[in-house]
MOPAC internal coordinates of N, CA, C and O (Angstrom, degrees):
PM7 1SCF
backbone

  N    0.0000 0     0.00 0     0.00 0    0    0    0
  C    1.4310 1     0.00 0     0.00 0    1    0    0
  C    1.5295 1   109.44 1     0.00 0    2    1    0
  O    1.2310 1   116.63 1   -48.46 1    3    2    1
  N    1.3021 1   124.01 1   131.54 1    3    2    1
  C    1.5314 1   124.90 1   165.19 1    5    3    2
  C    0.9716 1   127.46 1  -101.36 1    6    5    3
  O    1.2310 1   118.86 1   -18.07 1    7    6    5
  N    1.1642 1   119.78 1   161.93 1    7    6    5
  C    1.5731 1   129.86 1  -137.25 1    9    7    6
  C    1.6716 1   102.41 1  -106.15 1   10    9    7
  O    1.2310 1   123.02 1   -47.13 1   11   10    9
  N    0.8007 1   111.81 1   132.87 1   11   10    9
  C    1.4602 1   111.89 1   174.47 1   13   11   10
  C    1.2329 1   102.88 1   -86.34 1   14   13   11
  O    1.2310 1   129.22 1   -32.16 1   15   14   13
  N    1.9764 1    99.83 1   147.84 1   15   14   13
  C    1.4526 1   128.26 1   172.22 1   17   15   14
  C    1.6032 1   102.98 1   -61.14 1   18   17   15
  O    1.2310 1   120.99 1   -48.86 1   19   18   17
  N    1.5396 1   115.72 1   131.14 1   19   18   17
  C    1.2207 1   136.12 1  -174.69 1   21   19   18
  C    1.5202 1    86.83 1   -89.24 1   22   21   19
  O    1.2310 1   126.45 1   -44.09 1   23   22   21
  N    1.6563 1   105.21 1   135.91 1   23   22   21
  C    1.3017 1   110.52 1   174.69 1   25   23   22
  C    1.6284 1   125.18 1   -79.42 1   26   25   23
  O    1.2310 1   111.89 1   -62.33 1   27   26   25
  N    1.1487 1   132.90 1   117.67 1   27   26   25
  C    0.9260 1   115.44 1  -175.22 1   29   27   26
  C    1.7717 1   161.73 1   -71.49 1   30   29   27
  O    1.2310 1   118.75 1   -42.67 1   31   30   29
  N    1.2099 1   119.99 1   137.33 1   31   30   29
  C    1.4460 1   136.59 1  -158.45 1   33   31   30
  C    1.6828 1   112.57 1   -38.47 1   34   33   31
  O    1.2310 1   120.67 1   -70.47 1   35   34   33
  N    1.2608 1   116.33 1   109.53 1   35   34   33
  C    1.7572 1   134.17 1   163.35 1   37   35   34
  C    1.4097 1    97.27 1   -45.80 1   38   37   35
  O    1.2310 1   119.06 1   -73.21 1   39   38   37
  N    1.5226 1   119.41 1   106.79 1   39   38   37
  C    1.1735 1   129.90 1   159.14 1   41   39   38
  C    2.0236 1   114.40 1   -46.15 1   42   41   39
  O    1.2310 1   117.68 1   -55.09 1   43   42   41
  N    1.2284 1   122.02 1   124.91 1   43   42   41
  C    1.0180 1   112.57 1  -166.52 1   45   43   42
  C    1.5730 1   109.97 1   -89.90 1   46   45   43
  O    1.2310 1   114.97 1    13.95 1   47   46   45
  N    1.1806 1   127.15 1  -166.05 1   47   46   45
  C    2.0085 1   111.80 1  -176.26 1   49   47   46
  C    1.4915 1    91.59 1   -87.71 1   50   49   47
  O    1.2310 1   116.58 1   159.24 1   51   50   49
  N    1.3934 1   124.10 1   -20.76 1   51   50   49
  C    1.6301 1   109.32 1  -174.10 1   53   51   50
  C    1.4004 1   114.44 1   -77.00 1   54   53   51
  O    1.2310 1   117.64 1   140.01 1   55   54   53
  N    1.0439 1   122.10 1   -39.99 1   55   54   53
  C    1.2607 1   138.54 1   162.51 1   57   55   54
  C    1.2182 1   140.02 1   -43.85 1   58   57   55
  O    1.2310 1   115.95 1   141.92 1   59   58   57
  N    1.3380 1   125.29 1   -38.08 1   59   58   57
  C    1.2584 1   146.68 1   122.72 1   61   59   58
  C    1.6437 1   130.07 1   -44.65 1   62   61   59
  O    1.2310 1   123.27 1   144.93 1   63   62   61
  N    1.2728 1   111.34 1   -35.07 1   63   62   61
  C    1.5111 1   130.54 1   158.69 1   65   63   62
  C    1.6318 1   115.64 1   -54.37 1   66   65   63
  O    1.2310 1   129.03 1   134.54 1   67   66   65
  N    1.8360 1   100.20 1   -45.46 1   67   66   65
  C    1.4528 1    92.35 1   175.19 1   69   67   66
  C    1.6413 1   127.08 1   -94.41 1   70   69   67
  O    1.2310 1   137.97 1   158.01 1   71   70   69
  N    1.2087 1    82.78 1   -21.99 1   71   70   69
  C    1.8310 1   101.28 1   169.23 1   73   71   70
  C    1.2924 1   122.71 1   -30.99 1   74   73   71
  O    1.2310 1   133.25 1   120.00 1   75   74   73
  N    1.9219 1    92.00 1   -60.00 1   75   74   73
  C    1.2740 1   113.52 1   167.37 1   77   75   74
  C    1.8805 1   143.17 1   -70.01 1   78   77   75
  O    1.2310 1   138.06 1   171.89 1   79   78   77
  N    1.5305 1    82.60 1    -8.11 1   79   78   77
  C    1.5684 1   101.26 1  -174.65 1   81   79   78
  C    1.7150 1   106.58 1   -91.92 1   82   81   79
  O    1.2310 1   138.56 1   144.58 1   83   82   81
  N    1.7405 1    81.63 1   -35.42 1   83   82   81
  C    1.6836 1    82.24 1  -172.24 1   85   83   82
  C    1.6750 1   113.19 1   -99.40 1   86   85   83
  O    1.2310 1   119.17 1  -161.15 1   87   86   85
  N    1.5962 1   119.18 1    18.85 1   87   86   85
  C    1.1803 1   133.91 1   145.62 1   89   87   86
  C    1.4699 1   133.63 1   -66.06 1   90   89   87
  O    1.2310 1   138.41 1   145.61 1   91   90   89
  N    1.7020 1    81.92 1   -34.39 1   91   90   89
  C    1.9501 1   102.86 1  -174.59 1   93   91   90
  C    1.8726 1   106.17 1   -79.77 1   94   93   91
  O    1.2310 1   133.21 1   157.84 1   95   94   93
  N    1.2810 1    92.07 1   -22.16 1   95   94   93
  C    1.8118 1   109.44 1   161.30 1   97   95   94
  C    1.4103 1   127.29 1   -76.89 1   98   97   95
  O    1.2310 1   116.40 1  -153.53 1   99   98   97
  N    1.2555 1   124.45 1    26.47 1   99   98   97
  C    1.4566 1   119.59 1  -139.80 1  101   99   98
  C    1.7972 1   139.14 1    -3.85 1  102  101   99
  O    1.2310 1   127.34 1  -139.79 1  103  102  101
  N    1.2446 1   103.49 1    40.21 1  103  102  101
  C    1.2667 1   120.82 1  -165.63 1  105  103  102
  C    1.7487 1    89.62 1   -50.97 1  106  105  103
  O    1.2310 1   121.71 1   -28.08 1  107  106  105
  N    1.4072 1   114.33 1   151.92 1  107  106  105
  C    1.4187 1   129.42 1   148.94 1  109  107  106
  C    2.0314 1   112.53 1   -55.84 1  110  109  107
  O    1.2310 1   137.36 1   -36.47 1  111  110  109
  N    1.4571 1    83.97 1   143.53 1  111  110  109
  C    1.5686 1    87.12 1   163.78 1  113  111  110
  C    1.4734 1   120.32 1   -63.71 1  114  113  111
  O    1.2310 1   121.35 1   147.47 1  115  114  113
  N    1.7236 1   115.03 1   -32.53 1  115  114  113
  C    1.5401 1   113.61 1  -167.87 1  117  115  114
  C    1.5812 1    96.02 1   -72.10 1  118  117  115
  O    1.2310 1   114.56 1   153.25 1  119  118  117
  N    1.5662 1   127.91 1   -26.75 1  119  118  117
  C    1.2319 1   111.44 1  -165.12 1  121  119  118
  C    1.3180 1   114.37 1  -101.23 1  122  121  119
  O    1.2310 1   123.32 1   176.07 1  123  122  121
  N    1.7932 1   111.25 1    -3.93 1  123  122  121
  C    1.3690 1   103.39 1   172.85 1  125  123  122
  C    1.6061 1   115.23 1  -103.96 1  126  125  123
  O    1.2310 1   127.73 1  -164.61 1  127  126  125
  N    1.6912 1   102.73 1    15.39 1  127  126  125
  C    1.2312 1   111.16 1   153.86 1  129  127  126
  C    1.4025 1   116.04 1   -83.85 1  130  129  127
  O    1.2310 1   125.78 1   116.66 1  131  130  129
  N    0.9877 1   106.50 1   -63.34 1  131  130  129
  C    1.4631 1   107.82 1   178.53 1  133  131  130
  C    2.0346 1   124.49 1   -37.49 1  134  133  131
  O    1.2310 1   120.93 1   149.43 1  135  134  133
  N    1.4148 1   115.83 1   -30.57 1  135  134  133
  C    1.0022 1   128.33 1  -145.58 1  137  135  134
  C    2.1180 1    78.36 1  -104.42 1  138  137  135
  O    1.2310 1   128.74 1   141.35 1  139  138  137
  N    1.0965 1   100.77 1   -38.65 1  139  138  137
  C    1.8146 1   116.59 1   172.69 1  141  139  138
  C    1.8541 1   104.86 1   -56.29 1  142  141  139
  O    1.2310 1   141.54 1   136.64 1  143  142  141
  N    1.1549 1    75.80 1   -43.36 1  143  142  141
  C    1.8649 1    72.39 1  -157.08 1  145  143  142
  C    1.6711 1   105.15 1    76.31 1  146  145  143
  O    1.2310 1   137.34 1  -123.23 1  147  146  145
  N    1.5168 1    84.01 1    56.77 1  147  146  145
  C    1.7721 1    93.07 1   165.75 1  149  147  146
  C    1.2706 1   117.23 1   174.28 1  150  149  147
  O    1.2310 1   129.99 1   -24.30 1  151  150  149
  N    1.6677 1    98.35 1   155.70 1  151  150  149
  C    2.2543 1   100.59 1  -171.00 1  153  151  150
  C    1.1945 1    96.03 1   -35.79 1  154  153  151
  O    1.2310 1   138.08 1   -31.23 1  155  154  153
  N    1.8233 1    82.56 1   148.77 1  155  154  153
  C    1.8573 1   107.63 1   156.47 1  157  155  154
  C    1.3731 1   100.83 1   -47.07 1  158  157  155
  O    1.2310 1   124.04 1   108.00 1  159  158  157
  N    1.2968 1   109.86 1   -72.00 1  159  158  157
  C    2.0806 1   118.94 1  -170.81 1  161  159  158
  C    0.7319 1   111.71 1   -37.06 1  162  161  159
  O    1.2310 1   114.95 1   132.36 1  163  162  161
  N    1.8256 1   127.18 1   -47.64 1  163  162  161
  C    1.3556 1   130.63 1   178.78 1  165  163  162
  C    1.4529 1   127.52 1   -55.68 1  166  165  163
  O    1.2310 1   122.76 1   142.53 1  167  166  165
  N    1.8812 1   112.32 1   -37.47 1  167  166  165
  C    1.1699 1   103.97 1   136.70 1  169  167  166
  C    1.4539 1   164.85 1   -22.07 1  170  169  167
  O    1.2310 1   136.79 1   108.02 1  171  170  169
  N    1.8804 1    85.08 1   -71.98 1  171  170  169
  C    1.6215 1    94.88 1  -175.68 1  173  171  170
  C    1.4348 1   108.72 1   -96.20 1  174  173  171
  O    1.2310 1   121.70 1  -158.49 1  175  174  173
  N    1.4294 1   114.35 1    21.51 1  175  174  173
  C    1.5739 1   111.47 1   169.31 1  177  175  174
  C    1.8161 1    89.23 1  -100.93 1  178  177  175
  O    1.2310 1   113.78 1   130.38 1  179  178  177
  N    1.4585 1   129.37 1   -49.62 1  179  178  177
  C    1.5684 1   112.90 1   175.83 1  181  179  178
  C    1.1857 1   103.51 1   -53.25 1  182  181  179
  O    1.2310 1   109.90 1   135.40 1  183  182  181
  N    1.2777 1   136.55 1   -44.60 1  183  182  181
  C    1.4670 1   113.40 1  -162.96 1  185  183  182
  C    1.3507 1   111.32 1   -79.41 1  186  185  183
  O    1.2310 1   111.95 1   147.71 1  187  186  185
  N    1.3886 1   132.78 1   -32.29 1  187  186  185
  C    1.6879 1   120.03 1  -175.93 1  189  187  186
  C    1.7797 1    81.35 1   -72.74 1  190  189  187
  O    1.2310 1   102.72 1   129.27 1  191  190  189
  N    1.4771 1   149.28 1   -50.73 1  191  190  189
  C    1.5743 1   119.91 1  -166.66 1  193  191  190
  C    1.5104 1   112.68 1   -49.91 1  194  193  191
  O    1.2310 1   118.96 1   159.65 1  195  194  193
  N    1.4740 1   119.59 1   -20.35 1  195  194  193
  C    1.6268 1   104.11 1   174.21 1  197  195  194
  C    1.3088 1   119.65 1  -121.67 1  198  197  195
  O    1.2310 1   125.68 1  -128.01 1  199  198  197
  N    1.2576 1   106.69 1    51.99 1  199  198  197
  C    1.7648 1   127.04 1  -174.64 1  201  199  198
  C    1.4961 1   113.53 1    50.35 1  202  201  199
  O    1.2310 1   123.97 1  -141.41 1  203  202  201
  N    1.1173 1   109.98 1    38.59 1  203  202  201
  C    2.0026 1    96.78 1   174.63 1  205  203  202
  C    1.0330 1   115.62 1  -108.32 1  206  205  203
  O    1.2310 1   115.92 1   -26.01 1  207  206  205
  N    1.1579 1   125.36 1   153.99 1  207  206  205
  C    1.3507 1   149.58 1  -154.04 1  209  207  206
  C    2.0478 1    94.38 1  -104.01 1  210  209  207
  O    1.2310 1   120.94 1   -43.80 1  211  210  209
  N    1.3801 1   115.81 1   136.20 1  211  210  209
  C    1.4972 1   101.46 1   171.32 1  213  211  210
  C    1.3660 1    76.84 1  -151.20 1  214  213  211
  O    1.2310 1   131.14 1   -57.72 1  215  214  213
  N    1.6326 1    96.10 1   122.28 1  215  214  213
  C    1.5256 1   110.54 1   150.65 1  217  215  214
  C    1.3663 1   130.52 1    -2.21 1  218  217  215
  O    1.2310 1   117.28 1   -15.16 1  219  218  217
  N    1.7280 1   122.78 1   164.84 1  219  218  217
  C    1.4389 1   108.57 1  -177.16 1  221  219  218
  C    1.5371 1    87.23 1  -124.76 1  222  221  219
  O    1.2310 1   123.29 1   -21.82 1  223  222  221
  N    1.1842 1   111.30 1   158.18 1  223  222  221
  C    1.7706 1   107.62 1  -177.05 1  225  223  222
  C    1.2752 1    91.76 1    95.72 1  226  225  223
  O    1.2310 1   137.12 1     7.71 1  227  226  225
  N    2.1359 1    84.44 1  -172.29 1  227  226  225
  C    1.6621 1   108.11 1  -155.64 1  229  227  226
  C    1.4380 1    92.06 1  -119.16 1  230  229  227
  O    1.2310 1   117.48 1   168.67 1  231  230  229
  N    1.3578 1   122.40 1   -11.33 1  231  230  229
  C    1.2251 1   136.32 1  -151.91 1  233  231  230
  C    1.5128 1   109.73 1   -79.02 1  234  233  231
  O    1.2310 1   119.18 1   -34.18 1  235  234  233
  N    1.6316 1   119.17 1   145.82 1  235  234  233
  C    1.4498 1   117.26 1  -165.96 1  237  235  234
  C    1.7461 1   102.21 1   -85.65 1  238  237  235
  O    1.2310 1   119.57 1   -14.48 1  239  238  237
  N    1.4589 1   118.43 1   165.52 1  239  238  237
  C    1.6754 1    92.80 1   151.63 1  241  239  238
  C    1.1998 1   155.50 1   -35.51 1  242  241  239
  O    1.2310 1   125.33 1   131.98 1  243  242  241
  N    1.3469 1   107.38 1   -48.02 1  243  242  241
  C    1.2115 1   127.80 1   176.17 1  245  243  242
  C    1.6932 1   102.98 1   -62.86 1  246  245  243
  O    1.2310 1   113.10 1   106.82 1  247  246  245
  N    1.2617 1   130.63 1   -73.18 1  247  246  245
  C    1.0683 1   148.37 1  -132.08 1  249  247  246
  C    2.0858 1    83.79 1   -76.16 1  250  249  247
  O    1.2310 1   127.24 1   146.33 1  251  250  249
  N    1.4362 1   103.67 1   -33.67 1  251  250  249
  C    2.0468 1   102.81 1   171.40 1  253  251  250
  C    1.3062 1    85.26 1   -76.45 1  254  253  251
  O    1.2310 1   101.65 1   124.15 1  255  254  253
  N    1.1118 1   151.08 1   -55.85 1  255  254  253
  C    1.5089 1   128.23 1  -144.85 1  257  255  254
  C    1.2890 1   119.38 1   -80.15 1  258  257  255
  O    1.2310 1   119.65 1   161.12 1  259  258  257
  N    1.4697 1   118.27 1   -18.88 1  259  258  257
  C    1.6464 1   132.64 1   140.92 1  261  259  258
  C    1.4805 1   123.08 1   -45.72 1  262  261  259
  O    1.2310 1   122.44 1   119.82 1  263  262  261
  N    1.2429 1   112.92 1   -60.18 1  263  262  261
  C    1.3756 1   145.10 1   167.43 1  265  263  262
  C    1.8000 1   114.52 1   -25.60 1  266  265  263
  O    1.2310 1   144.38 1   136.18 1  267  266  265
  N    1.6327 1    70.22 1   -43.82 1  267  266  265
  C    1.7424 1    80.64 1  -156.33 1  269  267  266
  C    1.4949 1   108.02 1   -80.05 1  270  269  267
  O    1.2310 1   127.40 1   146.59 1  271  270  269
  N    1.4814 1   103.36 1   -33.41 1  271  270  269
  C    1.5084 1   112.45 1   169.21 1  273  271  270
  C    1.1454 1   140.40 1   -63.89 1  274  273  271
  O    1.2310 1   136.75 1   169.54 1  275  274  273
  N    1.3877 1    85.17 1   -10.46 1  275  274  273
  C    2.0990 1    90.65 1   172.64 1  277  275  274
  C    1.4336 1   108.29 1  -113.46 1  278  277  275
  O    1.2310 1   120.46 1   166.74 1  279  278  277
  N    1.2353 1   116.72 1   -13.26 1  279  278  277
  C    1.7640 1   117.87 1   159.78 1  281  279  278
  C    0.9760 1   117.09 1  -109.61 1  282  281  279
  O    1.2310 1   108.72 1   -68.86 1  283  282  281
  N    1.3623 1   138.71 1   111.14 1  283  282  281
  C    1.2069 1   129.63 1   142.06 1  285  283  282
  C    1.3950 1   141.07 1   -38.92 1  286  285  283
  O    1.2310 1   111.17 1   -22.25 1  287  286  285
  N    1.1214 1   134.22 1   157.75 1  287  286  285
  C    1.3138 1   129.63 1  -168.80 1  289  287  286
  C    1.6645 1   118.97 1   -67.58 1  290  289  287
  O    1.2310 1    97.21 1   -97.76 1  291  290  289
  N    0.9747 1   158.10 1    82.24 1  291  290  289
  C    1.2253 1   147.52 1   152.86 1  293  291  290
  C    1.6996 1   136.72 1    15.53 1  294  293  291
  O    1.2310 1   112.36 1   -98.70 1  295  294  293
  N    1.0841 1   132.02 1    81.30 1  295  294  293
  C    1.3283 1   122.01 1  -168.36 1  297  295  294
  C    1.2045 1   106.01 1  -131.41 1  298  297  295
  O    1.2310 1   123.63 1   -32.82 1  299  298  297
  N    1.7130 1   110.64 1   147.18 1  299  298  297
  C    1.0095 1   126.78 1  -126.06 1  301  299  298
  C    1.7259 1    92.02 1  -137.22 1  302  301  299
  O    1.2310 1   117.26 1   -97.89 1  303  302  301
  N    1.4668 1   122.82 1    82.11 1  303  302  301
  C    1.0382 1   111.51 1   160.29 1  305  303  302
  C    1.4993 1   171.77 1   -91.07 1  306  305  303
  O    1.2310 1   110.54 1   -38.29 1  307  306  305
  N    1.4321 1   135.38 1   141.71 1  307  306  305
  C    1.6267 1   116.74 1  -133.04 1  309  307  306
  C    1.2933 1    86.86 1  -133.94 1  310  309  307
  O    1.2310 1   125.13 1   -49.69 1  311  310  309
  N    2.1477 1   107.75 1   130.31 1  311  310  309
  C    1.0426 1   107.92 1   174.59 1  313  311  310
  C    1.6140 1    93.70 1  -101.05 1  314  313  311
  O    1.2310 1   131.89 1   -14.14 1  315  314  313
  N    2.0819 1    94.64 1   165.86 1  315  314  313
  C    0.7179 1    89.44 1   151.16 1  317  315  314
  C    1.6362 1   146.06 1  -143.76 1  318  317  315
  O    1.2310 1   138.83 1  -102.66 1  319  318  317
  N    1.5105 1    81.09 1    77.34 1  319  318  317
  C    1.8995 1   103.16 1  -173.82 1  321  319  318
  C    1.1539 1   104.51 1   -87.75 1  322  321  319
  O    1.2310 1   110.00 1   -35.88 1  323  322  321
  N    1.5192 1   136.39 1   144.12 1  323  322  321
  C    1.1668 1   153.37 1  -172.51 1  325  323  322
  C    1.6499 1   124.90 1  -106.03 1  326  325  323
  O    1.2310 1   120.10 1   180.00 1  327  326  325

């Protein structure tokens, strides 16, 4: 017998409260799922419905803000002589 798809969970106002708090933190989606008690997707589909931006990677703040200091950014320059 198979299991039926569980319908899914009404984000509550707290939840969304922290979503958003811990977006403004650049938290990862995997960890502000985890911290939710809920899908990554389930995440980063609420967060692009209320314009937020969530990091790319698995990586914590800290661990980019280390990161960031020993690589510089990459730039990529385009002439334009013909």
């Amino acid at each position: 017998m198979a299991m039926e798809p569980t319908k899914p969970r009404v984000w509550s106002e707290e939840e969304i409260k922290l979503l958003i708090e811990l977006a403004h933190l650049k938290m990862s989606a995997p960890a502000i799922a985890k911290q939710l008690g809920r899908h990554i997707a389930s995440v980063r589909r609420r967060a692009h419905q209320l314009g937020l931006l969530l990091p790319a990677g698995r990586r914590e703040p800290q661990e980019r803000a280390q990161a960031g200091s020993m690589n510089p950014p990459r730039v990529m320059l385009i002439s334009n002589r013909h």
